[in-house]
C-alpha positions as CSV (number, residue, x, y, z in Angstrom):
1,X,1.1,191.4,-26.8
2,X,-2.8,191.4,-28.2
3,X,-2.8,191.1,-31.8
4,X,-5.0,194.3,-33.2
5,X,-8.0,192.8,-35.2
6,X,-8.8,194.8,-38.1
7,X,-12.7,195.6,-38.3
8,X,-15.0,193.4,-40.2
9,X,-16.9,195.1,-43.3
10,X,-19.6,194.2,-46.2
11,X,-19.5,195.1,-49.8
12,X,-20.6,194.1,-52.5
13,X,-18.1,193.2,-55.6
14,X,-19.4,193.0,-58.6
15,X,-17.6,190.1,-61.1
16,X,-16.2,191.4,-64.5
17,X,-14.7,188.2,-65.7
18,X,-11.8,188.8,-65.8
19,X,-11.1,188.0,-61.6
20,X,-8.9,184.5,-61.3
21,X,-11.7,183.5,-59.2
22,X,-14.1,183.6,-62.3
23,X,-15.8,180.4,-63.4
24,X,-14.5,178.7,-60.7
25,X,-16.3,176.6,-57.9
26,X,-16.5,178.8,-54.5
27,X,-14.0,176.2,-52.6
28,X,-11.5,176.7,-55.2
29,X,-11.3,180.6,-55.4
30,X,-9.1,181.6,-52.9
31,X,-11.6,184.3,-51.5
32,X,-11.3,182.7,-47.9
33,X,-7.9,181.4,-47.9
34,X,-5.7,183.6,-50.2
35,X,-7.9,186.5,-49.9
36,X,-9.4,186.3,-46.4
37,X,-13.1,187.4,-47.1
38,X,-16.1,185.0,-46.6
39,X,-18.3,184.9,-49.6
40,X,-22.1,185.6,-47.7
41,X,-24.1,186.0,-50.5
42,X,-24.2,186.0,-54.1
43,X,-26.6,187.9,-56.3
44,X,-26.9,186.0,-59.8
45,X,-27.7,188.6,-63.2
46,X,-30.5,186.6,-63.6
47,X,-31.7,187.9,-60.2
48,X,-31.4,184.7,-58.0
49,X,-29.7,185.4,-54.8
50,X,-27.9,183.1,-53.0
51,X,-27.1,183.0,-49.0
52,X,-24.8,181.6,-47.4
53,X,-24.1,179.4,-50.7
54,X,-22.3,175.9,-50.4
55,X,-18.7,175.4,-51.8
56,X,-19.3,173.7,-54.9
57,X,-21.3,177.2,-56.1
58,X,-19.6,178.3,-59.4
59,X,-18.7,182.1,-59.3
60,X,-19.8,183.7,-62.4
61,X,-19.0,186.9,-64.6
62,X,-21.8,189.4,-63.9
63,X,-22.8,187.8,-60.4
64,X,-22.8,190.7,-57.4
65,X,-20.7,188.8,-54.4
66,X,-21.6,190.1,-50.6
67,X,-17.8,189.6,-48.9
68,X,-17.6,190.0,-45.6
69,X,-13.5,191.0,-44.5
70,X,-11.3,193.6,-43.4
71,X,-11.3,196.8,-45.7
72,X,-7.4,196.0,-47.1
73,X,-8.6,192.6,-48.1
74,X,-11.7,193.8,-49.5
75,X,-10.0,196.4,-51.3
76,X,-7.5,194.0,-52.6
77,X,-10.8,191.4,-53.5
78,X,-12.3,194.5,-55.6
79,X,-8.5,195.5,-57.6
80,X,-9.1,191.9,-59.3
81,X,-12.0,193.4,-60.5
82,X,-11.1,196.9,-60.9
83,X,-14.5,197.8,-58.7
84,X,-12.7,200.7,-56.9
């Protein structure tokens, strides 16, 4: 048996603060590994964007995140957040 592959999707997800991923270098949010989306861009308040940024990038409240995933782990990414 083939194992059905769920269609990739991008969104954006804009943080709150109040995520667990918050404050928190990319490598250490769980975003790929516990949440299985790939962080592809981030959008800083100040207006910087980021592609493609490295792992030691520190996720911050009011950044706008580009994830890349399936839409159930996106939609799971965005309850954290409440960004329904």
């Amino acid at each position: 048996d083939t194992e059905r592959q769920s269609p990739l999707v991008c969104d954006e997800v804009k943080v709150t603060g109040k995520e667990p991923y918050c404050d928190k270098e990319l490598k250490f949010t769980g975003i790929q590994s516990q949440y299985h989306c790939m962080l592809v861009g981030i959008k800083r308040e100040e207006g910087d964007t980021l592609m493609m940024p490295e792992a030691d990038v520190m996720i911050c409240k009011n950044d706008t995140l580009w994830v890349m995933g399936s839409e159930e782990d996106l939609e799971i990414l965005k309850q954290l957040s409440n960004n329904k």
